[in-house]
VEXROTI-319378 format. One record per residue (C-alpha): residue number from 1; residue in one letter; y, z, x. Coordinates in steps of 0.001 Angstrom, whole numbers, plus 500000, padded with zeros to 6 digits. Each point is the difference from the previous one (the first is absolute). Layout:
{NUM; 'A'; {Y; Z; X}}
...
***
This chain:
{1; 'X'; {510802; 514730; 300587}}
{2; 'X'; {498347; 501542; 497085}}
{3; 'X'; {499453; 503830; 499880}}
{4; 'X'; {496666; 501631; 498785}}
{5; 'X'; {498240; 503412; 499661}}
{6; 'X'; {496828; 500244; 501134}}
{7; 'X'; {497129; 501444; 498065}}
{8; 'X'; {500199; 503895; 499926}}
{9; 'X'; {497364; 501211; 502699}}
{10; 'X'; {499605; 503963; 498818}}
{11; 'X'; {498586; 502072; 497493}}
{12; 'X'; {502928; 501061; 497767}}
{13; 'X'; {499178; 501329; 496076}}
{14; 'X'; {500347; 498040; 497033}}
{15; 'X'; {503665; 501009; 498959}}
{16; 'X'; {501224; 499581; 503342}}
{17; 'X'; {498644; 496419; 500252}}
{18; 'X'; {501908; 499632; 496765}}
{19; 'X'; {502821; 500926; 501091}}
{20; 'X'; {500026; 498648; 502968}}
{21; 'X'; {499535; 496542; 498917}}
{22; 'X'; {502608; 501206; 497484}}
{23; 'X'; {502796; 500224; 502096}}
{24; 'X'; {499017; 496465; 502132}}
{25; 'X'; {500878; 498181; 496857}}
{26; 'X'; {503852; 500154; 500725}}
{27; 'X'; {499534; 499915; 503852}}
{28; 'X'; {501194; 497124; 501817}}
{29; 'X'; {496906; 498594; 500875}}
{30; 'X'; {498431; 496246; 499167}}
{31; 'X'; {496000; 500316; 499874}}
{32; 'X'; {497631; 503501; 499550}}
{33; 'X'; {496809; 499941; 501019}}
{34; 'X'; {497758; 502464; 497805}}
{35; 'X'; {496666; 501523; 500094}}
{36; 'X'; {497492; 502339; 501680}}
{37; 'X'; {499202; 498209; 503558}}
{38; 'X'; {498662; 503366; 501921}}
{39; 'X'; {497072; 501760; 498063}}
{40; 'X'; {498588; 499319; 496633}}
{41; 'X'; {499508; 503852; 500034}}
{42; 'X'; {503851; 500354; 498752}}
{43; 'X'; {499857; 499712; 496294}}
{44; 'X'; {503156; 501263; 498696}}
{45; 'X'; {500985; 496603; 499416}}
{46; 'X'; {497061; 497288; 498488}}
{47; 'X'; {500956; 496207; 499674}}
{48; 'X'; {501580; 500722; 496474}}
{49; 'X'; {502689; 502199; 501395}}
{50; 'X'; {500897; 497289; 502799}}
{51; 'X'; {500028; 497014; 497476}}
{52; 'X'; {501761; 502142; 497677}}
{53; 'X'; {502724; 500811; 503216}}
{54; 'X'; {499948; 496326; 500785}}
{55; 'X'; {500891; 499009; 496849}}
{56; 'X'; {502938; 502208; 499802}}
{57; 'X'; {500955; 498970; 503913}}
{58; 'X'; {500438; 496535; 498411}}
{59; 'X'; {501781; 500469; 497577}}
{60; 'X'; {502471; 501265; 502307}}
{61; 'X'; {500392; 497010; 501891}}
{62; 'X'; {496992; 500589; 502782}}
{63; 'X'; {497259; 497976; 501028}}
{64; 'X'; {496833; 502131; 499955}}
{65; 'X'; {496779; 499641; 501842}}
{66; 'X'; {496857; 501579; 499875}}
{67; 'X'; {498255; 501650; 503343}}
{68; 'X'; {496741; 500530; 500500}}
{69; 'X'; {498013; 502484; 502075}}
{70; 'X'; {499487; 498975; 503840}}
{71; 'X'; {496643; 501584; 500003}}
{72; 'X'; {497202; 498721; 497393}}
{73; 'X'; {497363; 503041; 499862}}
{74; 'X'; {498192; 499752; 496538}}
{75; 'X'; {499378; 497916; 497320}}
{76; 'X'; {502666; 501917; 497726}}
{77; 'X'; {502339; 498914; 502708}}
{78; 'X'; {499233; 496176; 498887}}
{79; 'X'; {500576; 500505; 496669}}
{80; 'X'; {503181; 501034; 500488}}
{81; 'X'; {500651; 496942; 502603}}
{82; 'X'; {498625; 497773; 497742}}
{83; 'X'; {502230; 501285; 496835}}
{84; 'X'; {502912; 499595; 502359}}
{85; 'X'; {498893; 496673; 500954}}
{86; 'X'; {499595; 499246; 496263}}
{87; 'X'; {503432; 501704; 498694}}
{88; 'X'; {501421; 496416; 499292}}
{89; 'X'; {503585; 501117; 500122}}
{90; 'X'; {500947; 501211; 503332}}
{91; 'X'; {499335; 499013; 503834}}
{92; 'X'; {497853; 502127; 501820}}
{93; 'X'; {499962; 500835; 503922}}
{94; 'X'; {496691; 499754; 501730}}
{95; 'X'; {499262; 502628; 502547}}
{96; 'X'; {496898; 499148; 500784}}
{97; 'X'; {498077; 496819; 500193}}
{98; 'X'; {497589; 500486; 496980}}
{99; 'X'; {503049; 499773; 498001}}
{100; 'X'; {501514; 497007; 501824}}
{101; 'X'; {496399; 498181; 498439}}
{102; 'X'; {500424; 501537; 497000}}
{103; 'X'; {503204; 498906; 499555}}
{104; 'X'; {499287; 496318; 501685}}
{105; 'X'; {501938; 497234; 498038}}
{106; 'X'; {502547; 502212; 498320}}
{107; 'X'; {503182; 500763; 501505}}
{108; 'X'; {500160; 503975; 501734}}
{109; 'X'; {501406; 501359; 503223}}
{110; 'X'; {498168; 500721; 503142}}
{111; 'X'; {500343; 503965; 500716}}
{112; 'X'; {500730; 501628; 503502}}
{113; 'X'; {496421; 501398; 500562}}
{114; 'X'; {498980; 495782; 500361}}
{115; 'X'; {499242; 499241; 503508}}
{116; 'X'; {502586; 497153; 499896}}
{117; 'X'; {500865; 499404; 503704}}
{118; 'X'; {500193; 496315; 500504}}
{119; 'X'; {501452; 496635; 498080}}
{120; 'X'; {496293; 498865; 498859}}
{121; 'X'; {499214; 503079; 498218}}
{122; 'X'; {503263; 499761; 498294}}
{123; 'X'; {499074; 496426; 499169}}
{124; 'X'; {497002; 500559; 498778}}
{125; 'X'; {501334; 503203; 497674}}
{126; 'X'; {502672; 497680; 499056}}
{127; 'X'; {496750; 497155; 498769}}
{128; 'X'; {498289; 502808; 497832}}
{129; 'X'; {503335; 501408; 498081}}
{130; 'X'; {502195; 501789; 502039}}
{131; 'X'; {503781; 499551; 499127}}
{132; 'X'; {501327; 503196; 502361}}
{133; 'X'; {498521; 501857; 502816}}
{134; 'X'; {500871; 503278; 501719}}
{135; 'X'; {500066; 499836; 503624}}
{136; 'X'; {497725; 502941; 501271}}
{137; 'X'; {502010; 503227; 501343}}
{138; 'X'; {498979; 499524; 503469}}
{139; 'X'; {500725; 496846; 500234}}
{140; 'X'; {503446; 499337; 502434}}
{141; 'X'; {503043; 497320; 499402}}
{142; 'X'; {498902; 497544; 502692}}
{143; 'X'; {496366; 499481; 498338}}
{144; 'X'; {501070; 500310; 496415}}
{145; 'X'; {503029; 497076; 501644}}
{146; 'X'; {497279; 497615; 501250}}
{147; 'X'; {498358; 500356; 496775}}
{148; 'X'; {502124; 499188; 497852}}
{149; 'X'; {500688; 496978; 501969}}
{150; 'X'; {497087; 498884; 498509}}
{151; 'X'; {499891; 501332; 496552}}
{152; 'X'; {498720; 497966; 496911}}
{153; 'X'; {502898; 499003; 497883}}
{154; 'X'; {501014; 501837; 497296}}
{155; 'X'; {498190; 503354; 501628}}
{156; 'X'; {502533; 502561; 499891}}
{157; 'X'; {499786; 503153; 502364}}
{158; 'X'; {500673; 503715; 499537}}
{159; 'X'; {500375; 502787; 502733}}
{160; 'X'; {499373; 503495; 499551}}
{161; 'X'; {503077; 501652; 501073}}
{162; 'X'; {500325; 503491; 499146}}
{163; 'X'; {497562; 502830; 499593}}
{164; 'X'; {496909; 501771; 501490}}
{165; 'X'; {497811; 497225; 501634}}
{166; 'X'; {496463; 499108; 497842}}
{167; 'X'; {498050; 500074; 503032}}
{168; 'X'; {496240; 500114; 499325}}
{169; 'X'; {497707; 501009; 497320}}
{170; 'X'; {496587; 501899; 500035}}
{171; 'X'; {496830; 500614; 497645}}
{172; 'X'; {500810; 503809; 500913}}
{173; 'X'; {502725; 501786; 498298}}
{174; 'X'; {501894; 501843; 503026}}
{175; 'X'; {502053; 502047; 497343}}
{176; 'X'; {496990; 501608; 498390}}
{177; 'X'; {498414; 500785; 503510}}
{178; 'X'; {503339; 501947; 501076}}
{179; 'X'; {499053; 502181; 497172}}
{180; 'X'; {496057; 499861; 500960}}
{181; 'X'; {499403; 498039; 496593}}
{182; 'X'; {497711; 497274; 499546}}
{183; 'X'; {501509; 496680; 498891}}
{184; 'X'; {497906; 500341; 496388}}
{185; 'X'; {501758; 503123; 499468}}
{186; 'X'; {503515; 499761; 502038}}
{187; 'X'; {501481; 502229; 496951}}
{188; 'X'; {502709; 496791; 499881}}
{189; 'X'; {501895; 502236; 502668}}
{190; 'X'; {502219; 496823; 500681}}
{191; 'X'; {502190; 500955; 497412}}
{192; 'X'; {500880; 503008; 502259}}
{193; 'X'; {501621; 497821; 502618}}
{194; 'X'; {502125; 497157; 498219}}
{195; 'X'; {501152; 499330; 503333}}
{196; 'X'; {496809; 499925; 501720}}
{197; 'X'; {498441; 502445; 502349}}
{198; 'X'; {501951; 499864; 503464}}
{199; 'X'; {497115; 500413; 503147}}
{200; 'X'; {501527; 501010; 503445}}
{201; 'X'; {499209; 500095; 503715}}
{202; 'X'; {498715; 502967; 501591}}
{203; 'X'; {502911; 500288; 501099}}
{204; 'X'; {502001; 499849; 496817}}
{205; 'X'; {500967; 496533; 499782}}
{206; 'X'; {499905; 498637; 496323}}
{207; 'X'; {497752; 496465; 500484}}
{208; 'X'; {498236; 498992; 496769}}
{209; 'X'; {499682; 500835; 496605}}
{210; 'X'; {497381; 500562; 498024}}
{211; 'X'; {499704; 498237; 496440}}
{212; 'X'; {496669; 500541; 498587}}
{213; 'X'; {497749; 497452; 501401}}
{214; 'X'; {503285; 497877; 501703}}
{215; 'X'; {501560; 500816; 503302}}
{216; 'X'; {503357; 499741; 500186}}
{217; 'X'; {502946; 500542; 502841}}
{218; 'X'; {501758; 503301; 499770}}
{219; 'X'; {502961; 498077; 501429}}
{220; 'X'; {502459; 498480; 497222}}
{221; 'X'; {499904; 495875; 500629}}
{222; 'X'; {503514; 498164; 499975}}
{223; 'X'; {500722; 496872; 500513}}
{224; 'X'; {503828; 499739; 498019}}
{225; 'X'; {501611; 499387; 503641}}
{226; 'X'; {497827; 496642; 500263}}
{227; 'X'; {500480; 498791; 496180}}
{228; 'X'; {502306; 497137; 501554}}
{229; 'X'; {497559; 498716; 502708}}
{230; 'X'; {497223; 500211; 497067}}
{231; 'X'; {502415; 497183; 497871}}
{232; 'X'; {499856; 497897; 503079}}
{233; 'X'; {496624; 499806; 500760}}
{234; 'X'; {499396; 499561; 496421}}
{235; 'X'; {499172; 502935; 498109}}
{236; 'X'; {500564; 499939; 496253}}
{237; 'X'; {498920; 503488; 498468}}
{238; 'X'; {499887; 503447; 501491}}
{239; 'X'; {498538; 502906; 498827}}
{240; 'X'; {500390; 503596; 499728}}
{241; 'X'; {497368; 502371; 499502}}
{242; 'X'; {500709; 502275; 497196}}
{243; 'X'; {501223; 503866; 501183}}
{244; 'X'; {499640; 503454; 498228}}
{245; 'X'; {503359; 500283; 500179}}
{246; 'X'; {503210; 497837; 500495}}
{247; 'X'; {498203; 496467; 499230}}
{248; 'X'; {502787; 498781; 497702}}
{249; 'X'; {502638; 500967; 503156}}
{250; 'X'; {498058; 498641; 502317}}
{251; 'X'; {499361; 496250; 497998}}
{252; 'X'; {504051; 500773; 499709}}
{253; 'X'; {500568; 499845; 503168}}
{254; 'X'; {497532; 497007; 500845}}
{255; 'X'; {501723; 497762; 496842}}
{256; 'X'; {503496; 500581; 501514}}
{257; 'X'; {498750; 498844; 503471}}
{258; 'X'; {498851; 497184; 498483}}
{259; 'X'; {503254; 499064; 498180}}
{260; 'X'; {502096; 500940; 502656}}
{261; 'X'; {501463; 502772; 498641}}
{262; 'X'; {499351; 502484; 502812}}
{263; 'X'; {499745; 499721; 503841}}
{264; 'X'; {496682; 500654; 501649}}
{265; 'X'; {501332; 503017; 501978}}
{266; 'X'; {500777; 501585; 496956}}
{267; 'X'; {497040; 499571; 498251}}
{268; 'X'; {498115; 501098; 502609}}
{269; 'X'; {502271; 503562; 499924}}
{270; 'X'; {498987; 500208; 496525}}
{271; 'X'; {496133; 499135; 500217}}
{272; 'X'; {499806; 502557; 502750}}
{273; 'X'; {501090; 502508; 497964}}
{274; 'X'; {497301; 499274; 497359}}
{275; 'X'; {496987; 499809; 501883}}
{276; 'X'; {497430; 503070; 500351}}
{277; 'X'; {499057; 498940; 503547}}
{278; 'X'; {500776; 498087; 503410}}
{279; 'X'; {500912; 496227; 499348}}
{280; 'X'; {498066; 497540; 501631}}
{281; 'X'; {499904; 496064; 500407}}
{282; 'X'; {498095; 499351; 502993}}
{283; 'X'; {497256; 497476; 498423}}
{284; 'X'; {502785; 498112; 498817}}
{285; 'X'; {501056; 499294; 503816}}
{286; 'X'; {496709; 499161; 501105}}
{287; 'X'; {499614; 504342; 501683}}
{288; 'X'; {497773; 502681; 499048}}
{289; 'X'; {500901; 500558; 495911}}
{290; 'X'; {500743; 503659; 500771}}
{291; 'X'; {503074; 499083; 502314}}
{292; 'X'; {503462; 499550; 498549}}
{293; 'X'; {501685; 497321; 501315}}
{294; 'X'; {502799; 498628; 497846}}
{295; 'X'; {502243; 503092; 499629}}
{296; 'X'; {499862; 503530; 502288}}
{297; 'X'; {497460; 502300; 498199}}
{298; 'X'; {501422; 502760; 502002}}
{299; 'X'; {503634; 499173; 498523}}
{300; 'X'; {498437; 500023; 496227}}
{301; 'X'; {499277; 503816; 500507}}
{302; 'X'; {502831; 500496; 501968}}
{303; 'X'; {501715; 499621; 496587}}
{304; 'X'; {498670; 502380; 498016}}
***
């Protein structure tokens, strides 16, 4: 299995974004998906700086592609959909069906945010373009299993498999209203949390987090205890979601997993002791996505 990193889903500034992306040059991973997929709002980086980073990822040896937004709000938006769509020298993810038709007849991936539950959507994805799709987070091993049974040939598949879960997306920006802004004028306060904005329980419990206008778990998915029942069933690319801290560790970690290098238990020990909240897997084995499953949550923190 190839390894990827996902687009980068917060609001970091412009030299950290350089950085960054920097540093990912020499880490072990295969493919790097770039580009602003959350709110068009974010501007530290324009299209210029990501082809400019994409160029550079290539030259070190990585296959790039371009994401686009998951929500479509104003015409500016499709400008920069369609000059993604027209950037003639990368692939670009769709994460949202106006870009799957504006992308029809050229080769691109299907992103996570496509409702792609069932073979004949895949088949039909696989008809307009689509050379790799990524299952969607709550989607469980025994339905991604049956389809993939039935998978166009040559489609490959990717799983998310570490990170805060992309959950859901909204016109309203929920950062700006935890500071009683308006969207129009949400002072780019996203910057301020390059983590995301953890939202708890009454009674305390960290749930969600809050990334401008996504919704996102609080709880840290993992899924490097499965990675060997993923190769059976088929999987050929997973992907980790870029972290404020510790990404080139963490795709460390994954790539030695991968090659054998390193027993699962062990990794595990070692992701625990990276991640900023509770694990969780539960989507994974068809149960409620907060739920950990795979590995005692209660035994990560016992740890620390």
């Amino acid at each position: 299995m190839k390894l990827a990193l996902g687009p980068n889903l917060y609001y970091w500034p412009r030299d950290a974004l350089f950085e960054f992306y920097g540093q990912i040059a020499d880490a072990p991973v295969d493919i790097v998906y770039l580009g602003e997929t959350v709110c068009s709002k974010r501007h530290t980086f324009r299209l210029e700086d990501w082809l400019e980073v994409a160029r550079s990822l290539v030259e070190s040896g990585k296959e790039v592609v371009l994401s686009t937004q998951a929500l479509i709000e104003s015409e500016a938006d499709l400008q920069t959909l369609r000059r993604l769509g027209e950037n003639g020298n990368f692939m670009v993810e769709a994460n949202d069906m106006g870009a799957v038709r504006l992308l029809s007849g050229k080769k691109f991936v299907v992103g996570p945010h496509i409702n792609t539950y069932n073979p004949r959507t895949l088949d039909l994805l696989a008809e307009l373009g689509a050379k790799r799709w990524v299952m969607p987070v709550e989607m469980s091993r025994p339905m991604l299993s049956d389809i993939l049974a039935k998978k166009p040939q040559g489609m490959e598949t990717e799983v998310f498999v570490y990170g805060r879960l992309p959950l859901a997306f909204s016109a309203r920006c929920f950062t700006a209203r935890h500071y009683n802004l308006p969207k129009d004028d949400c002072q780019f306060r996203c910057l301020d949390h390059p983590y995301g904005l953890t939202l708890k329980t009454r009674d305390g419990k960290p749930f969600l987090a809050l990334n401008g206008i996504q919704t996102q778990s609080s709880s840290i998915y993992n899924l490097e205890a499965e990675l060997e029942g993923m190769e059976q069933v088929g999987v050929d690319v997973i992907r980790v979601s870029p972290q404020p801290f510790h990404t080139g560790k963490i795709l460390s970690l994954f790539r030695q997993r991968l090659n054998g290098s390193l027993t699962s238990t062990d990794a595990s020990q070692q992701l625990e002791r990276l991640m900023p909240d509770e694990p969780c897997d539960g989507y994974w084995h068809a149960r409620a996505g907060i739920e950990q499953i795979g590995i005692s949550a209660q035994a990560c923190f016992d740890k620390r």
